[in-house]
C-alpha positions as CSV (number, residue, x, y, z in Angstrom):
1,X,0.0,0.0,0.0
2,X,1.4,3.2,-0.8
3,X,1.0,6.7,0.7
4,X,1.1,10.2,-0.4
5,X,4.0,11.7,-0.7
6,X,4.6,15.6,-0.3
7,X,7.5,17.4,-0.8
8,X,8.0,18.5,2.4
9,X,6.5,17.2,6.0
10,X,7.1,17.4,9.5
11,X,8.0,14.7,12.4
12,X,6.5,15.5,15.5
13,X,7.3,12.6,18.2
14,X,5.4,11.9,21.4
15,X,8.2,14.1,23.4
16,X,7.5,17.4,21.2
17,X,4.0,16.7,21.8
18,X,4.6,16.4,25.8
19,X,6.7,19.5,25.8
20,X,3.9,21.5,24.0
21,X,1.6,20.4,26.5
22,X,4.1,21.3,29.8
23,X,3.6,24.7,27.7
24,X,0.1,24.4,27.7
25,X,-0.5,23.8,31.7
26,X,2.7,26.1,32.7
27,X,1.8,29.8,33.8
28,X,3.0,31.3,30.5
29,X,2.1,31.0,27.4
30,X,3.9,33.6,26.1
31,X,7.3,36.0,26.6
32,X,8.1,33.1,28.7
33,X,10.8,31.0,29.8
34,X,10.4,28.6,27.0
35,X,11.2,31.3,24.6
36,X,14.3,32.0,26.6
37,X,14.9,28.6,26.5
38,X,14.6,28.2,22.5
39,X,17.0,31.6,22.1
40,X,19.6,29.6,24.5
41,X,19.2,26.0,22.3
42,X,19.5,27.9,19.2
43,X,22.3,30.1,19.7
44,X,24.1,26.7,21.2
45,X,23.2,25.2,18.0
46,X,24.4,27.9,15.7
47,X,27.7,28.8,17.7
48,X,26.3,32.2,17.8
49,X,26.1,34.5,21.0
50,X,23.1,35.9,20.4
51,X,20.0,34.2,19.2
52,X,16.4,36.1,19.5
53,X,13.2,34.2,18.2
54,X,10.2,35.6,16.8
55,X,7.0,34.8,14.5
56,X,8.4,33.8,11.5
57,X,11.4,33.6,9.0
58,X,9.9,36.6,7.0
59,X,9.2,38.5,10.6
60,X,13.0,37.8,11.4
61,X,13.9,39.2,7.9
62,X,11.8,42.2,8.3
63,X,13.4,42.9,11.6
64,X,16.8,42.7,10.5
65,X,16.1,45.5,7.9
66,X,14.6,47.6,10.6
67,X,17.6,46.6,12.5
68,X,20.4,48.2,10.3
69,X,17.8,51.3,10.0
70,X,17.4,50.9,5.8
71,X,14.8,52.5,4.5
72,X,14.3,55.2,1.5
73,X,17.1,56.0,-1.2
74,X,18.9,52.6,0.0
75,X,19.7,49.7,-2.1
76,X,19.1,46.4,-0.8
77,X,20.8,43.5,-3.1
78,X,18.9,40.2,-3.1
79,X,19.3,37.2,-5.6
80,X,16.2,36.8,-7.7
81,X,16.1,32.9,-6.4
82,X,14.7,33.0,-3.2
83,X,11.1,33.2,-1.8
84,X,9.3,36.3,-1.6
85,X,9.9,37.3,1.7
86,X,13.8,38.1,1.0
87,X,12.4,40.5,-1.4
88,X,9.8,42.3,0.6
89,X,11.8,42.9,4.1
90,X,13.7,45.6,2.1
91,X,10.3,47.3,0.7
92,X,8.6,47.3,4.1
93,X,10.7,49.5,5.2
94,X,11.3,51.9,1.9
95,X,14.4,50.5,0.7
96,X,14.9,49.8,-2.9
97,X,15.6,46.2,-4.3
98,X,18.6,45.5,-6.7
99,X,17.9,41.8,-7.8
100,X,21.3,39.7,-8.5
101,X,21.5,36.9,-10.2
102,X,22.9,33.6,-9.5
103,X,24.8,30.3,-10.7
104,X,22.2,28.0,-13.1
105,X,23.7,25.0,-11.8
106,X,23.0,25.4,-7.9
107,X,21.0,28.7,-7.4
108,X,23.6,29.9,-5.4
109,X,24.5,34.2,-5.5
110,X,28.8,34.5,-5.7
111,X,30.1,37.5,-5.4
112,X,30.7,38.1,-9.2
113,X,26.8,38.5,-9.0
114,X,27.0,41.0,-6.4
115,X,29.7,43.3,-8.1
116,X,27.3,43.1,-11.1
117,X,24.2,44.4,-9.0
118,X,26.0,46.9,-8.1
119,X,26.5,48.4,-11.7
120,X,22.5,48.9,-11.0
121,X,22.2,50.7,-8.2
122,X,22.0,54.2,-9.8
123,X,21.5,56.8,-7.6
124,X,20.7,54.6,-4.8
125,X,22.7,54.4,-1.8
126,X,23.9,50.6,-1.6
127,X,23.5,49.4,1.6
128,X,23.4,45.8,2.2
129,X,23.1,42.4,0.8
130,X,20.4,39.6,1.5
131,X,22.3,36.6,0.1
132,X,20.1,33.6,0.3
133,X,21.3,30.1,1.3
134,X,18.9,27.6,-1.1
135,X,18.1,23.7,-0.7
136,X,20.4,24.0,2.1
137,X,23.6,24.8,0.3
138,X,25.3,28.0,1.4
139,X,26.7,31.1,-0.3
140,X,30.2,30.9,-0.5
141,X,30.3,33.6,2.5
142,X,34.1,34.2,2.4
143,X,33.8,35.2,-0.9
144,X,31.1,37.1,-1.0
145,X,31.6,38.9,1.9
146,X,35.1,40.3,1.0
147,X,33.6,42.2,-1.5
148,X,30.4,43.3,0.3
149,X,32.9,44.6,3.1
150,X,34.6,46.6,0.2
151,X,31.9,48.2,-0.6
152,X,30.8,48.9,2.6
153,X,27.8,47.2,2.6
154,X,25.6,45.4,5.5
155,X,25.5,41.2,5.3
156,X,22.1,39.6,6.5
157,X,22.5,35.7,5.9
158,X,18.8,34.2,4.8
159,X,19.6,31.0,6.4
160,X,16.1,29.8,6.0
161,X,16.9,26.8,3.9
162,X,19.9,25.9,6.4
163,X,19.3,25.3,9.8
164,X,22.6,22.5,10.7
165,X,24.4,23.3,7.1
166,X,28.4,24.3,7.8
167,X,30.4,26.7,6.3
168,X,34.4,27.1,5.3
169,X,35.5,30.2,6.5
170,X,38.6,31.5,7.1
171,X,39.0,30.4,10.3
172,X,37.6,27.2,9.6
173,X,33.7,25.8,9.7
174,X,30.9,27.1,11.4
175,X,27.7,26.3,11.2
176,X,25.2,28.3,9.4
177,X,24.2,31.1,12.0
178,X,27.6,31.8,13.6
179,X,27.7,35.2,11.4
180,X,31.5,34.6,11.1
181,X,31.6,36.8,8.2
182,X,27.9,38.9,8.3
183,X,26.1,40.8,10.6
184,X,22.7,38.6,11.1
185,X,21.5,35.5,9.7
186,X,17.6,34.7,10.1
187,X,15.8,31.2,9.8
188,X,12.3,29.9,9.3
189,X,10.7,27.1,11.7
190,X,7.8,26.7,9.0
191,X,6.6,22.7,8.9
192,X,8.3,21.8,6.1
193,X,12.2,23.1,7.4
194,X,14.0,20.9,8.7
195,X,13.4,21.9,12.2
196,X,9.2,22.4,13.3
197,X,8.0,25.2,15.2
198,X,4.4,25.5,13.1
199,X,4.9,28.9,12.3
200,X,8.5,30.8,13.8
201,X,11.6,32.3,12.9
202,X,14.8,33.6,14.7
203,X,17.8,36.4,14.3
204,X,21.2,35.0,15.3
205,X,23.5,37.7,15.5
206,X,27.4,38.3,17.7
207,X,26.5,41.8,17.8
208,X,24.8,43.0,21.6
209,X,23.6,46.1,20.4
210,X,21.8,44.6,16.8
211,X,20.3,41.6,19.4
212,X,19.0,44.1,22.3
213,X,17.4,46.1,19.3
214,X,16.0,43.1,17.2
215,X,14.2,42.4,20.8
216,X,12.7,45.7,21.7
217,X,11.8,45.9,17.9
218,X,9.8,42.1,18.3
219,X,7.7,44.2,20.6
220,X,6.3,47.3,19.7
221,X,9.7,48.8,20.5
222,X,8.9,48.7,24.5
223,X,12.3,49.1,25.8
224,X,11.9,48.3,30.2
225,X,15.6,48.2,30.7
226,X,16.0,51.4,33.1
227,X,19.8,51.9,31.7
228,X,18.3,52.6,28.4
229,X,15.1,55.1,29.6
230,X,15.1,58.6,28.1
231,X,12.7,60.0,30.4
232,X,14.2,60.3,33.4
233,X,10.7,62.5,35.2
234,X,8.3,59.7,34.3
235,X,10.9,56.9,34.6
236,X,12.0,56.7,37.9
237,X,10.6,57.7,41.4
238,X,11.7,60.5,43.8
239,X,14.1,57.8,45.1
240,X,15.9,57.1,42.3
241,X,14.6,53.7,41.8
242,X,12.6,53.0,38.3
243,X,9.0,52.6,38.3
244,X,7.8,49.3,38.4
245,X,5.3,49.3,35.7
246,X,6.9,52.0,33.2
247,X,8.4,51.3,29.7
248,X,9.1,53.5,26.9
249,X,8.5,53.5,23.3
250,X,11.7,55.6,21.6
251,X,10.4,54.2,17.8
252,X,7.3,51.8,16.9
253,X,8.0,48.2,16.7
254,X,5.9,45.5,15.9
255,X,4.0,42.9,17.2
256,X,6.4,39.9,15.9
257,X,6.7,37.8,19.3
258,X,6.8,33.8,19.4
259,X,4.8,31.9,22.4
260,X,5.7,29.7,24.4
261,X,3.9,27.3,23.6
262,X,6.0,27.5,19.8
263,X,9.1,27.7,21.3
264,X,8.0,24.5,23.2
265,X,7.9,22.6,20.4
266,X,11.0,24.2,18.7
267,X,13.0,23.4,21.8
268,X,12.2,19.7,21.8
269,X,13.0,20.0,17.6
270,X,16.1,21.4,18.1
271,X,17.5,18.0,20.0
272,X,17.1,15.8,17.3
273,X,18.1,18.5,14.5
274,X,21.7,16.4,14.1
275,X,19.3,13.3,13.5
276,X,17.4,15.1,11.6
277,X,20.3,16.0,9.1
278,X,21.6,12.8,9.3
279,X,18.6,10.9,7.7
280,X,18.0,14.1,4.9
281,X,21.7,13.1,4.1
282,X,20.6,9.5,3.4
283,X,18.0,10.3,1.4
284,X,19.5,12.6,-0.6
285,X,22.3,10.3,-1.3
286,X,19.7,8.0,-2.0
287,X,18.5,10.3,-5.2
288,X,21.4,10.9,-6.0
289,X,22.3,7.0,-7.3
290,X,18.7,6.8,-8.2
291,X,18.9,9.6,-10.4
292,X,21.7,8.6,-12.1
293,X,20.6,6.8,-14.6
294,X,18.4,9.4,-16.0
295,X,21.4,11.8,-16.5
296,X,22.0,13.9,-18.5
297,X,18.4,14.5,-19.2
298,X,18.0,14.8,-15.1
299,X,20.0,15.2,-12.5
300,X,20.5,16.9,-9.0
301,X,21.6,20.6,-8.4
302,X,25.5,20.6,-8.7
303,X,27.2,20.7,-5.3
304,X,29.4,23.3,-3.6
305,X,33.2,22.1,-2.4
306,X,32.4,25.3,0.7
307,X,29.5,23.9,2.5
308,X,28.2,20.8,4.5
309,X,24.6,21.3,3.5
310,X,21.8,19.7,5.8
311,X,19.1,19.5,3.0
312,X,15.8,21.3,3.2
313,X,14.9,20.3,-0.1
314,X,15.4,17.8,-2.7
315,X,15.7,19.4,-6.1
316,X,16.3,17.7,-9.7
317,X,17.0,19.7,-12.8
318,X,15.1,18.7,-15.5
319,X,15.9,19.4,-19.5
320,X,12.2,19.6,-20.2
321,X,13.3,21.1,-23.7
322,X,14.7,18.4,-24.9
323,X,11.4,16.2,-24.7
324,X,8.1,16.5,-25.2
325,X,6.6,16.5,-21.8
326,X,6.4,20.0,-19.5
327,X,6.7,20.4,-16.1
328,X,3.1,21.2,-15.3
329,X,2.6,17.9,-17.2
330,X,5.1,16.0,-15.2
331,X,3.9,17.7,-11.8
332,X,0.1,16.6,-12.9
333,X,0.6,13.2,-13.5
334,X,3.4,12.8,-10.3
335,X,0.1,13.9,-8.4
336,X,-2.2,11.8,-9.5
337,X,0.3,8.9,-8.2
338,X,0.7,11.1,-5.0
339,X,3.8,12.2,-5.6
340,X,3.5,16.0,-4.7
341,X,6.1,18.1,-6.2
342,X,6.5,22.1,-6.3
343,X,9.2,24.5,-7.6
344,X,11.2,26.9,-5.9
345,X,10.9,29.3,-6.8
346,X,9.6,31.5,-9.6
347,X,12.6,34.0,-9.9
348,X,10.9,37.1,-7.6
349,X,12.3,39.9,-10.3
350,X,9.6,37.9,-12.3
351,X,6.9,38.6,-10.1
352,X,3.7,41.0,-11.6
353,X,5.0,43.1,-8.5
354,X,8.7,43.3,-9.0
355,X,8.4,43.6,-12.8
356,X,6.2,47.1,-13.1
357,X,9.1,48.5,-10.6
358,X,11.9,47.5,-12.0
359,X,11.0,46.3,-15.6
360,X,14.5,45.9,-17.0
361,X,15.8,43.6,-15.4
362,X,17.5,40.5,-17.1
363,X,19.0,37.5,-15.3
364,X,19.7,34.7,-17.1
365,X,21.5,32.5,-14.4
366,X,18.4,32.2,-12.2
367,X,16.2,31.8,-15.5
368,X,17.9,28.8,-16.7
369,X,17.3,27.6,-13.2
370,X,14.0,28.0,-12.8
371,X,13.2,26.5,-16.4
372,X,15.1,23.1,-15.2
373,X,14.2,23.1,-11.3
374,X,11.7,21.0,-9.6
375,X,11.2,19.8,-6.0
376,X,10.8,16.4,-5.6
377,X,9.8,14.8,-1.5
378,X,12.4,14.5,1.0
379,X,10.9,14.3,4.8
380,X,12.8,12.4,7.6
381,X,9.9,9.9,7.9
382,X,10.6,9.1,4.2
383,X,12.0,5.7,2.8
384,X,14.4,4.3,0.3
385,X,12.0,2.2,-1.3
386,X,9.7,5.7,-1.3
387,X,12.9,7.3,-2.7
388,X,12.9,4.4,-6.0
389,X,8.9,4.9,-6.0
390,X,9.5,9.2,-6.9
391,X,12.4,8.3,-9.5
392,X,11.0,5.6,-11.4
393,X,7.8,7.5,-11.8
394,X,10.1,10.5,-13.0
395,X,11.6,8.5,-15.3
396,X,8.4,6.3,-16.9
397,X,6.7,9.7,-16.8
398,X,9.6,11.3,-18.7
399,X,10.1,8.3,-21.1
C-alpha cells in the first residue's frame, strides 16, 4: 500500500507533543521561559552568542532591515532565487531592491553576482546584501563577503533553507548562524524546514547592540531596561529607583513575538536536528544514485566544495526542452500517483510586482534555473524504497 507523498512534511514525536503540552498547563504561554529557553538551544546550535526568536522567517527578515535602519534612497541587493519574503523585508521599510542573479547549476549568488548588482544601483545608496542560502547549500560567504565589506555594505544571511548546514570560512567551519563573516542571519521554523516550530523564525547575531534592538523591535519597541530610559521625570521615582510598571517607546516596533507554547515545540525539535540531518543526508544520497541513470536528461543541483549542506529540499533539474513533456505535465501526473512536487521558486524579479518596478531587469542564471528546477519529497519519515517509488515514476513519466 502506498501513501502520499509531499514534498516536504514534518515529524512531530510523542516528546515534542509532551513538551507543547508542559507549555500548555505552565503559567506562560507567552514572553516566557520557554522562549528563553529556545533563544539559548539555538544560539548553542548555531555557535552564535546571540539568538532572539520571533514569529516567522519573514518577521526575522523584516526585523533585520529595521535593525540596520534601511529604509528610502537605500539599495538592498537580493538574488532573484529565493522566496518572496527576502524581497519584501527591504520594501517594508522603503528601501529599494537591486535583484542579482545567480549560478544556473545550484541557485547559489557568488560575489561576481554581487559586483554586477551593483552596476545597478543608480542613484541609490547601496546598503546591504540579502544573500540567500537555497536547498540547504550555502553562499560561498568568504567570498562574497570580501567584496560586500569593500563596498561597505551590510550582510544579512537568509539562512532559512539551512538550519545545521556548515560553512568554510577563514578560520575554519561554522555552522550556518555563527555570522562569522555577516552581521545577522535569520531562519524559518515553518513545517516543512527541517526543524518544526508550526509557524516561527529567529535572528542570530554576535553583535549585543543589533540583538538588544531586534528584541525591543519584536515588541512594539517597548524598551523596560531602566539603563536605556530617556525619560528620566516619568521613569524613575523620587528615590531614584525605576518605576515598576513603566516602559518607553523611543520608535514603533511590531507585534512579531513567538509563544511559548511554539518555542516548546522548537526546543524539543532542536534536540534531534543532528538526527534530523543525518537521515536528509541519506535520502539525498539515496537520489542521488537513483537519479543517475536518467542523466544527462535529469540530475540533482550541482554541489558546492564550501558547505556541508543539511538539505531542506530535494531538487532535480530537468531538460524539459529536450522532450516532449512539461513540467506542469510531469507535476500533474506525479500527483495523481501522490507524488507531490512544487518548484522553488519563480525568480521574484519575475513577479507582476517586481516587474512594473523595476522592468528591466534580465538574469539569465536564475532563468535557466528556474526553467530546469523542480522539487521532488524529502521528509525524515521518508524511505528508500519511497525514494525508488518518486524516481522511477520520474523517469516512466519522462520516457
Amino acid at each position: 500500500m502506498t501513501r502520499p507523498l509531499p514534498y516536504g512534511r514534518q515529524v512531530i514525536d510523542d516528546d515534542d507533543i509532551a513538551a507543547v503540552v508542559a507549555a500548555l498547563k505552565s503559567d506562560t504561554l507567552t514572553t516566557g521561559p520557554a522562549v528563553t529557553a529556545f533563544e539559548a538551544a539555538l544560539g548553542r546550535v548555531a555557535a552564535a552568542p546571540q539568538a532572539v526568536v520571533c514569529s516567522s522567517g519573514t518577521a526575522a527578515l523584516h526585523l533585520a532591515a529595521l535593525a540596520l535602519d534601511l529604509g528610502p534612497g537605500d539599495a538592498v541587493v537580493v538574488p532573484s532565487l529565493t522566496f518572496l519574503a527576502t524581497a519584501n523585508a527591504a520594501r517594508y521599510v522603503g528601501a529599494e531592491v537591486v535583484f542579482a542573479d545567480v549560478d544556473p547549476a545550484t541557485g547559489l549568488m557568488g560575489p561576481q553576482h554581487l559586483e554586477e548588482a551593483l552596476t545597478r544601483c543608480g542613484g541609490l545608496r547601496p546598503r546591504a546584501v540579502f544573500p540567500v542560502h537555497l536547498n540547504g547549500q550555502c553562499v560561498h560567504m568568504a567570498a562574497l563577503a570580501e567584496t560586500a565589506r569593500q563596498h561597505g555594505l551590510a550582510i544579512v544571511e537568509d539562512s532559512c533553507h539551512a538550519l545545521g548546514s556548515w560553512q568554510e570560512l577563514s578560520g575554519g567551519w561554522q555552522p550556518t548562524g555563527a555570522c562569522g563573516a555577516s552581521d545577522m542571519a535569520v531562519f524559518s521554523f515553518h513545517p516543512v524546514k527541517t526543524v518544526a516550530m508550526g509557524e516561527g523564525g529567529a535572528i542570530t547575531t554576535r553583535d549585543a547592540r543589533l540583538a538588544a534592538r531586534l528584541r525591543s523591535l519584536r515588541s512594539h519597541g517597548m524598551e523596560r531596561d531602566p539603563t536605556r530610559f530617556i525619560q528620566a521625570g516619568e521613569a524613575f521615582d523620587s528615590d531614584g529607583c525605576p518605576n515598576p510598571w513603566y516602559y518607553e517607546m523611543a520608535a514603533p516596533g511590531f507585534n512579531y513575538r513567538a509563544s511559548d507554547i511554539s518555542c516548546a515545540l522548537g526546543a524539543s525539535q532542536l534536540g534531534k536536528l543532528d538526527r534530523f540531518v543525518a537521515r536528509r543526508a541519506e535520502l539525498v544520497a539515496a537520489y542521488d544514485a537513483a537519479l543517475a541513470p536518467l542523466a544527462p536528461r535529469v540530475t540533482p543541483v550541482h554541489r558546492v566544495g564550501h558547505c556541508q549542506p543539511a538539505w531542506h529540499i530535494q531538487v532535480a533539474l530537468i531538460d524539459f526542452a529536450a522532450g516532449d513533456v512539461s513540467r506542469a505535465q510531469l507535476m500533474r501526473a506525479l500527483a495523481q500517483r501522490e507524488i507531490f512536487t512544487q518548484v522553488h521558486y519563480l525568480p521574484v524579479h519575475r513577479q507582476p510586482y517586481y516587474r512594473q518596478r523595476y522592468p528591466d531587469v534580465n538574469l539569465p542564471g536564475a532563468d535557466a534555473y528556474y526553467d530546469r528546477c523542480l522539487t521532488l519529497p524529502l521528509f525524515v519519515g521518508m524511505t528508500g524504497d519511497e525514494v525508488g517509488r518518486v524516481v522511477e515514476a520520474v523517469g516512466e513519466i519522462l520516457g
